[in-house]
C-alpha positions in Angstrom: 89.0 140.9 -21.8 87.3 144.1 -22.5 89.5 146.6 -25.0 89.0 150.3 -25.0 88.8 152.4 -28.2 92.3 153.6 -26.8 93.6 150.4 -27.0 91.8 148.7 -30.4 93.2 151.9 -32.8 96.4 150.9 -32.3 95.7 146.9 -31.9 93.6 147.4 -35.4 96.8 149.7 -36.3 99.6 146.7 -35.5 97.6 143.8 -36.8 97.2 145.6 -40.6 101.1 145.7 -40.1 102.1 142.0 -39.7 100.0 141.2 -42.1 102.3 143.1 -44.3 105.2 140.6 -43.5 108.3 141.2 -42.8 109.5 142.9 -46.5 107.0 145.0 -47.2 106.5 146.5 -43.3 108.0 150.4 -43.1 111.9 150.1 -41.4 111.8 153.7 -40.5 112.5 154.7 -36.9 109.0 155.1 -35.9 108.0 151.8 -36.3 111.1 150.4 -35.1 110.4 152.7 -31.9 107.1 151.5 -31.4 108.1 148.0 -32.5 111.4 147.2 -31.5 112.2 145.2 -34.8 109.5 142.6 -33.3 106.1 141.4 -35.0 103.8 144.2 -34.5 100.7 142.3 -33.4 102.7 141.0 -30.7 104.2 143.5 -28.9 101.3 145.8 -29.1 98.7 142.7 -27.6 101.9 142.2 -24.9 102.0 146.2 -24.5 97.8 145.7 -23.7 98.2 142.9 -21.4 101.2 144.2 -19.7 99.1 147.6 -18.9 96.1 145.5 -17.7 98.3 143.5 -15.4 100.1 147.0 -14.1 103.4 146.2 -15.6 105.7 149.1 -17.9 108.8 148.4 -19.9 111.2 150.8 -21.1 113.2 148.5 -23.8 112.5 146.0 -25.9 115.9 143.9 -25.0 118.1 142.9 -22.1 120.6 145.0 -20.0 124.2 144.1 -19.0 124.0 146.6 -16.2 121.9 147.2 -13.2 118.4 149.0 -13.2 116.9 151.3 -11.6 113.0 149.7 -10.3 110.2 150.5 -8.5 106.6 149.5 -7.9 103.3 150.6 -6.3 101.5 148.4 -4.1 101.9 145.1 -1.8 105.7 144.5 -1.4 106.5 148.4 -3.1 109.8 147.9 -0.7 111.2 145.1 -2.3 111.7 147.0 -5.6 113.4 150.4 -4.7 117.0 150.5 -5.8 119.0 149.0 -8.7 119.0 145.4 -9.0 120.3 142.8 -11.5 118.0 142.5 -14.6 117.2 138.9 -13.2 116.6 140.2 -10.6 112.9 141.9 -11.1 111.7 138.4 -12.4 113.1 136.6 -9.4 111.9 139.4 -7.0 108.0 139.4 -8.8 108.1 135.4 -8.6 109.3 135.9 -4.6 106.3 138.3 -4.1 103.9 135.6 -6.1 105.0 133.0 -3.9 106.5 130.9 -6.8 109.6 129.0 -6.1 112.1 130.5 -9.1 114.9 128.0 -8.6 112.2 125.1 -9.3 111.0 127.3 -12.7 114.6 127.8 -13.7 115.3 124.0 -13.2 111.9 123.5 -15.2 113.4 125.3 -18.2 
């Protein structure tokens, strides 16, 4: 995989970070906005991968309540409206042709 100067400053940024460890990484709001309380290396390599693969986020945790979705591309129709938060994984494993009741017996 091929990684833009636009991506590596903050990779290069995020990896310095959890090498810190837990203790001695900053607990100020920024980094808990850009990090969600998570290891820092790892969400910013998922942020990367997530953006190759077309996929956005807006949280860093689960929702009781239904969201709001939408998509571009093959299947666009399937994700307009507010769905179930299960719902978009079930919906993206549909569109894949993956059977999700055999990956939820799996795990």
């Amino acid at each position: 995989m091929v990684l833009t100067d636009y991506q590596k400053v903050p990779l290069q940024d995020a990896f310095k970070k959890a090498m810190l460890g837990d203790k001695e990484r900053a607990a100020d709001d920024t980094t808990y906005l850009l990090y969600g309380g998570y290891n820092p290396l790892t969400v910013q390599i998922t942020h990367i991968l997530n953006n190759k693969a077309g996929l956005a986020w807006t949280s860093y945790s689960h929702t009781a309540v239904p969201i709001g979705t939408s998509a571009m591309g093959g299947g666009e129709d399937s994700f307009n409206g507010y769905y179930e938060n299960t719902d978009g994984a079930k919906k993206i494993m549909e569109f894949m042709g993956v059977d999700y009741t055999l990956q939820m017996a799996q795990n």
